[in-house]
PAZAPA-4460 file (N, C-alpha, C; in steps of 0.05 Angstrom, whole numbers, plus 32768, in hexadecimal, padded with zeros to 4 digits):
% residues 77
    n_x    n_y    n_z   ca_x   ca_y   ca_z    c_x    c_y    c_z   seq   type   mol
   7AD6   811A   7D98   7AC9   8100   7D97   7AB6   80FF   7DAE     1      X     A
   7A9C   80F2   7DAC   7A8B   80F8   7DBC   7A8C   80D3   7DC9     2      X     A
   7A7E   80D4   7DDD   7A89   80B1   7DF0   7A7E   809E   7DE3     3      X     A
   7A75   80A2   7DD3   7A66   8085   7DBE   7A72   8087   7DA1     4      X     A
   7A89   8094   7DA7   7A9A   808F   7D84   7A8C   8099   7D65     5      X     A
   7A88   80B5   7D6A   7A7E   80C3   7D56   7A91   80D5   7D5B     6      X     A
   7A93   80F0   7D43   7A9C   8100   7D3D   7A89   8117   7D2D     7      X     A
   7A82   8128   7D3A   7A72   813B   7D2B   7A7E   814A   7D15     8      X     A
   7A6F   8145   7CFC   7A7E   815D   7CEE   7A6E   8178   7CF0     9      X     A
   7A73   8189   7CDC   7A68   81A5   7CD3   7A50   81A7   7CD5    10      X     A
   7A3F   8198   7CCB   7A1F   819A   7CC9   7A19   8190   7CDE    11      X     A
   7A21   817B   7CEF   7A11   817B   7D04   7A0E   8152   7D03    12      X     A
   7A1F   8152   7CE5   7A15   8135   7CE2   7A2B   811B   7CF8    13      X     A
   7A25   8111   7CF9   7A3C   80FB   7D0C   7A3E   80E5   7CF2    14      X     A
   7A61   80E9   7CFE   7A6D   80CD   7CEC   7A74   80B2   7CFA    15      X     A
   7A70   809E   7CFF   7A71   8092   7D05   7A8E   8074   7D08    16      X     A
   7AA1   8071   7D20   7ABC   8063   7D0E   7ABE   8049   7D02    17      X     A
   7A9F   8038   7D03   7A9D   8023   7CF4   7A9C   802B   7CD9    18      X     A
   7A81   8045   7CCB   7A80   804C   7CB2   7A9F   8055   7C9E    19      X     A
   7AB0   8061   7CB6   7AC8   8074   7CAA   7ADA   8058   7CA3    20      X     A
   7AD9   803C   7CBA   7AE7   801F   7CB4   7ADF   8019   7C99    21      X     A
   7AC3   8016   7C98   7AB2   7FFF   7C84   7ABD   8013   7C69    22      X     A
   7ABB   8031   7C62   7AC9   803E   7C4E   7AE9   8039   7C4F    23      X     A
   7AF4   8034   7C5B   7B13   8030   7C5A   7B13   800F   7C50    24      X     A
   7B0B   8004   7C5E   7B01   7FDE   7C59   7AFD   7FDF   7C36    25      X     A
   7AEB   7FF3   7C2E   7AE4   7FEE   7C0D   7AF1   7FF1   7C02    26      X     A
   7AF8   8008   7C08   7B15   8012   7BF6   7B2B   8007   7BEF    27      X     A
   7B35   7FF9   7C07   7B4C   7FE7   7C09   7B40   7FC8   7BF1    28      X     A
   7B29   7FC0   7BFF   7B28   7FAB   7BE8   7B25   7FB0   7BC4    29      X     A
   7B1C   7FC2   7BC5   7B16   7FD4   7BAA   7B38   7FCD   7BA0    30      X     A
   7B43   7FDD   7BB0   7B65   7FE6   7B9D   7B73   7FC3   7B98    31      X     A
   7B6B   7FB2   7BAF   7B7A   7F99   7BA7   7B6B   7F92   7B95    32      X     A
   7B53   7F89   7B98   7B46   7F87   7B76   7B54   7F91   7B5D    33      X     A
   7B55   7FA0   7B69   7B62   7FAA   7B44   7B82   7FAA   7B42    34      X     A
   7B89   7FA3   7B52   7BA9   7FA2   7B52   7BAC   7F82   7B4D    35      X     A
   7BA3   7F72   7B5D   7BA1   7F5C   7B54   7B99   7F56   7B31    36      X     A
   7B85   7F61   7B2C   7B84   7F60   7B09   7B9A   7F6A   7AF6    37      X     A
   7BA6   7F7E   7B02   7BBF   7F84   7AFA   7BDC   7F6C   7AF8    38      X     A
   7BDB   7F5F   7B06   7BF5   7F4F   7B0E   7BF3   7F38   7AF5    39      X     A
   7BFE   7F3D   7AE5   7C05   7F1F   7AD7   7C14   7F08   7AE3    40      X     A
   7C06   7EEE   7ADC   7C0C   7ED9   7AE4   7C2A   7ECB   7AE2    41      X     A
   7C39   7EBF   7AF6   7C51   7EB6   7AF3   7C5B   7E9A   7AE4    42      X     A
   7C6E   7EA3   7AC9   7C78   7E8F   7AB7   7C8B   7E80   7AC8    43      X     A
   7C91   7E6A   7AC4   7CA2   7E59   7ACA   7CB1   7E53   7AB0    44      X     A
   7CD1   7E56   7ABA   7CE5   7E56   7A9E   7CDF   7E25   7A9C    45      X     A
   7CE5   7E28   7A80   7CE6   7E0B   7A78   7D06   7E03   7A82    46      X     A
   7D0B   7DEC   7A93   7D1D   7DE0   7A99   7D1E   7DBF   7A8C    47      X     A
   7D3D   7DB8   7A80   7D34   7DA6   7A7F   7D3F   7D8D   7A92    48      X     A
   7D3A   7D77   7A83   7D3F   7D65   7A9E   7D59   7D57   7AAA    49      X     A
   7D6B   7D59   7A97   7D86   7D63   7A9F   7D94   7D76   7AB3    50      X     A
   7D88   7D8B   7AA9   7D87   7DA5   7AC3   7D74   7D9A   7ADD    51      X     A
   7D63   7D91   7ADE   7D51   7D89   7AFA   7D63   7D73   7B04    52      X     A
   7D71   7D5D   7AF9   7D7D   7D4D   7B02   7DA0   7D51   7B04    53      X     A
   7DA4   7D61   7AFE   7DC8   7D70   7B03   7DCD   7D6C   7B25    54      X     A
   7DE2   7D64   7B2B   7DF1   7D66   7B42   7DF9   7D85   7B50    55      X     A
   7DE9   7D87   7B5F   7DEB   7DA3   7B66   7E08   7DA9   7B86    56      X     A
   7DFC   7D91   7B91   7DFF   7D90   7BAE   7E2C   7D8D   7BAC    57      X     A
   7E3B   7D93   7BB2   7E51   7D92   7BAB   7E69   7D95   7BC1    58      X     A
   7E6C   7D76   7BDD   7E73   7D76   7BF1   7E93   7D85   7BF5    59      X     A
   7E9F   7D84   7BDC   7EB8   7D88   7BE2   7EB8   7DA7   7BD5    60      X     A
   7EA8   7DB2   7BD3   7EA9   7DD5   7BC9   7EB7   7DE6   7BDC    61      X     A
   7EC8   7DFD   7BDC   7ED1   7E0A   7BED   7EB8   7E13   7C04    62      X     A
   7E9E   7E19   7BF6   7E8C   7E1E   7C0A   7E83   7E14   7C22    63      X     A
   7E7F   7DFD   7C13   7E76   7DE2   7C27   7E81   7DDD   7C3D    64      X     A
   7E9B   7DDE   7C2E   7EAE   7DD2   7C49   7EBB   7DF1   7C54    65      X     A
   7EB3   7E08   7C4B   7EB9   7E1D   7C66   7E9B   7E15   7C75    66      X     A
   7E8E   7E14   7C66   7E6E   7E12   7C80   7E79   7DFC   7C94    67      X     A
   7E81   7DE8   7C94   7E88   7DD9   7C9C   7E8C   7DD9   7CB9    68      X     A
   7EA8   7DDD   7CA6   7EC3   7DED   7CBE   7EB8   7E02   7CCD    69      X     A
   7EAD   7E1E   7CC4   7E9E   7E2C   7CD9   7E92   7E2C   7CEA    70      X     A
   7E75   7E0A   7CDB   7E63   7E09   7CF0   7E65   7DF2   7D02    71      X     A
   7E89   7DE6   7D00   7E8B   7DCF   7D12   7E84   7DD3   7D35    72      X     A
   7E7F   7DB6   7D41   7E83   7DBD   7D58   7E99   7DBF   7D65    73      X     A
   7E9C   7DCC   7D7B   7EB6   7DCB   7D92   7EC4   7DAC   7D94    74      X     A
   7EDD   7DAA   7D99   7EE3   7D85   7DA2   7EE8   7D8A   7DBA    75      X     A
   7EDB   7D7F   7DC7   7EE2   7D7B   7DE9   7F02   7D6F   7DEE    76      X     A
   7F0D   7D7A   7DFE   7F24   7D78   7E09   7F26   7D64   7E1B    77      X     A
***
């Protein structure tokens, strides 16, 4: 590497590390381009409104109440 950020090749020509960026830079946008055209778009399943409105939350579940109990605080003595 010479002190101003070239690299000589074979012939004599100098490459430069912005040109070798700006070719890596294209490339990279190039492949999301097209990968992005690849990705089909995301369905959402039909719910109905029964299911959106169901009681989920369920205080007295074994879970609940180990979270509980686990995450109580200390009682001062």
């Amino acid at each position: 590497m010479t002190s101003q950020g070239r690299k000589q090749t074979r012939k004599g020509e100098s490459v430069h590390r912005r040109d070798v960026l700006r070719a890596l830079g294209v490339g990279a946008g190039a492949a999301v381009a097209t990968a992005s055209t690849l990705v089909e778009p995301a369905a959402a399943q039909a719910v109905s409104n029964d299911e959106k409105r169901k009681a989920r939350y369920q205080p007295n579940a074994a879970e609940v109440q180990n979270f509980y109990r686990v995450n109580r605080y200390p009682t001062k003595k």
